[in-house]
Each structure stands twice: as C-alpha cells, then as structure tokens.
N, C-alpha and C positions, 0 to 999 in steps of 0.2 A: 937695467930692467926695461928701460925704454927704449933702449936698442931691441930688444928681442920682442918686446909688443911693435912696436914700429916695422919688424919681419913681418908682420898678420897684417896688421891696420897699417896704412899711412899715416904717418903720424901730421899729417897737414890734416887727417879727419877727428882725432882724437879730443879736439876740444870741442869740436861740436858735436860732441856723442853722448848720448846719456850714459849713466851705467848701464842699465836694462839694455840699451844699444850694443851698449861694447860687447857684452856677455854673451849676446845674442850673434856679432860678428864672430867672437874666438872659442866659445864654447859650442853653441850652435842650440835648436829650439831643447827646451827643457820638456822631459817627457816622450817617450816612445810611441811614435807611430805605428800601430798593428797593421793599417793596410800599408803602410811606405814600404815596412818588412815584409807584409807579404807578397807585395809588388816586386818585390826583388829581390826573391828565394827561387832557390833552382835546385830539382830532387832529384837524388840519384835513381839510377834506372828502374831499380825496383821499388819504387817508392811512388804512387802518386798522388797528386794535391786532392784527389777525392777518398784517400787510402783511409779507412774510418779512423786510424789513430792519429793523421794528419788531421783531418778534421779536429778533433778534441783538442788535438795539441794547442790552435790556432783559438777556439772558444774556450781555452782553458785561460791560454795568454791574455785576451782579451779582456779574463775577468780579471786581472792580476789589477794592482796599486799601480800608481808610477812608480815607489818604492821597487816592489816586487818587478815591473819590466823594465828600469833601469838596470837592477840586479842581473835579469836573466843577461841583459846586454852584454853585462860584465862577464858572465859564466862564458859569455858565448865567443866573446868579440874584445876582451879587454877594455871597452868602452863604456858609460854611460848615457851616449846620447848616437842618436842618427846623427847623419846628414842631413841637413834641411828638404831635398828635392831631390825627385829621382835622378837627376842630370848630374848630381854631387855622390852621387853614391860609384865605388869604383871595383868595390871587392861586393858580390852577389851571396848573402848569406843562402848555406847549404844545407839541407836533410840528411841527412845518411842514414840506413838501418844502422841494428846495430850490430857488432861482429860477433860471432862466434855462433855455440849450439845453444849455451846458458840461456843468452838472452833471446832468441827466438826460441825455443822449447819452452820457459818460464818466463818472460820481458817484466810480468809484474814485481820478478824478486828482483830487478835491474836499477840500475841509477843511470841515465843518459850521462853522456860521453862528449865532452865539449871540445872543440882544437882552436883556440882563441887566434892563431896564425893562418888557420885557414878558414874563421869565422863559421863553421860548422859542427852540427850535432849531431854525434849518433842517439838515434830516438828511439827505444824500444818501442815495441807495439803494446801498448798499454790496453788494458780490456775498458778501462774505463776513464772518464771526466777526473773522478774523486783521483783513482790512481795516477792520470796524466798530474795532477795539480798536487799531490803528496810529493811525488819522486822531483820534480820541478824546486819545489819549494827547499825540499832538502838538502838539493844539489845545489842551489843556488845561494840557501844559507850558509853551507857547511863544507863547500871549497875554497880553501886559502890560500890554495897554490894553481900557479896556471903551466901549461905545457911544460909540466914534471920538470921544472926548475930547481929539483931536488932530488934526493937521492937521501936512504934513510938507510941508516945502517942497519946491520942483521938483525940485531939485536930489539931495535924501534920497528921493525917490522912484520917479527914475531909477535909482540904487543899489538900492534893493526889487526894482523889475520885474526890471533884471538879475538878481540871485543867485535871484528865483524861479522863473525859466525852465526851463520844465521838470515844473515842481510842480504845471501847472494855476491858475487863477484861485482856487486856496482863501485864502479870508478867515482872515488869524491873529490879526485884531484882530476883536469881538466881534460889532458891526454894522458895522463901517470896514472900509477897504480895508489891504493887504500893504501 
C-alpha cells in the first residue's frame, strides 16, 4: 500500500503531512467548483453559453448540495471531485443538445444523456429551472450504470420499456439505453 501511495506523494513528504494534507494531495479539494466547471466547459455548435436552458442548467447546478454536485460529477465524469486549478484540469467538460426529434420536439419528457468517457451531457432544452433541477436530480439519483456497461436481456428489458411508459425515451443509464 505504500508503494502505491508513494506513486502520488513522495513518500519522504508522507510524515510530515497531516491527514487533511494527504487527502487533499490524492483526492484533491472536497466539493465542486461551479465557476472552475464552468471555466472549462466547451458547447457544441448549436449550443450557446447564453442559450436560456444553458443558463438554468448552470443556476440550477449552482443551487445543488455538495451531495447533489459531487453526484452530478459522477453522472457526468465518473468522478467526485475537480481538479484543483484550471492548469490541472486536461479533459474540458462538454454540452451537447440532445439527439434526436423526441427530445427537441418535447425535451421536458427527456432525461439528459451523460458519456462519462468523454465527460459530456446531452442537455435537453428544459423550459424551465423547476424542470432543469427535477430531470438532473433524477438522473443523477437513478443511474447505476455508466457507458452501457451492460446489456439486459430481452426479457429485462421488456420490463424497462413497460414501467417507463410514460416517462418519454430518457436514458437513465449514462450512454445506454432504460
């Protein structure tokens, strides 16, 4: 084990480190930065940072727990924490609309669409705050699987389609399908 902490820290700094130090070197700050994120987000073409559901997305997040934006982190990025500093950051989290006719004809019956590998969301265009902060919340409770790591048999996913009826074609797994 202290071969492998010793790959992070020198292990010549390890005694004079506090805990809250160590944790701080290998985990990195506790708690998600909204400007650090949105300092270093990049929106696909039809998308822009004054796009009104851009907007909400960002004072929706904003209003989130650290709970709830570690969470999204997760949904988003397989991570629970930043980088500490713009300068450590290497992968640019990304927007994307979201595909198809479903979710731009209806986006409210929608659930965003995460790609943890390319650190990217497809974002419906949500009409409102309440609706950015419901379909966020849900998706973010109620994905257990990231970049469709799985595969459900016929059978398991007759069962999906029914109980989602209703809910619209929103993805609860990250890049996979309900």
């Amino acid at each position: 084990m202290r071969d492998g902490l010793s790959s992070i820290v020198p292990s010549a700094l390890l005694p004079i480190l506090t805990a809250s130090e160590l944790e701080l070197l290998v985990c990195g700050k506790d708690g998600v930065d909204i400007d650090l994120l949105q300092n270093n987000t990049e929106y696909d073409d039809d998308i822009s940072p004054t796009s009104p559901h851009i907007e909400s997305f960002w004072r929706v997040l904003r209003g989130f727990d650290n709970e709830d934006r570690s969470r999204f982190l997760k949904f988003v990025w397989a991570r629970e924490r930043l980088p500490m500093t713009e300068a450590e950051f290497h992968q640019r989290f990304k927007i994307q609309a979201s595909v198809g006719d479903g979710p731009k004809d209806n986006p409210d019956g929608y659930l965003p669409k995460a790609h943890t590998c390319f650190f990217s969301l497809n974002l419906p265009a949500y009409s409102c705050d309440e609706v950015m902060e419901e379909k966020l919340l849900y998706a973010i409770y109620n994905c257990t699987e990231m970049d469709a790591d799985f595969k459900l048999a016929e059978s398991e996913n007759n069962i999906w389609m029914e109980e989602d009826e209703g809910v619209g074609e929103g993805e609860v797994g990250r890049s996979g399908q309900v």
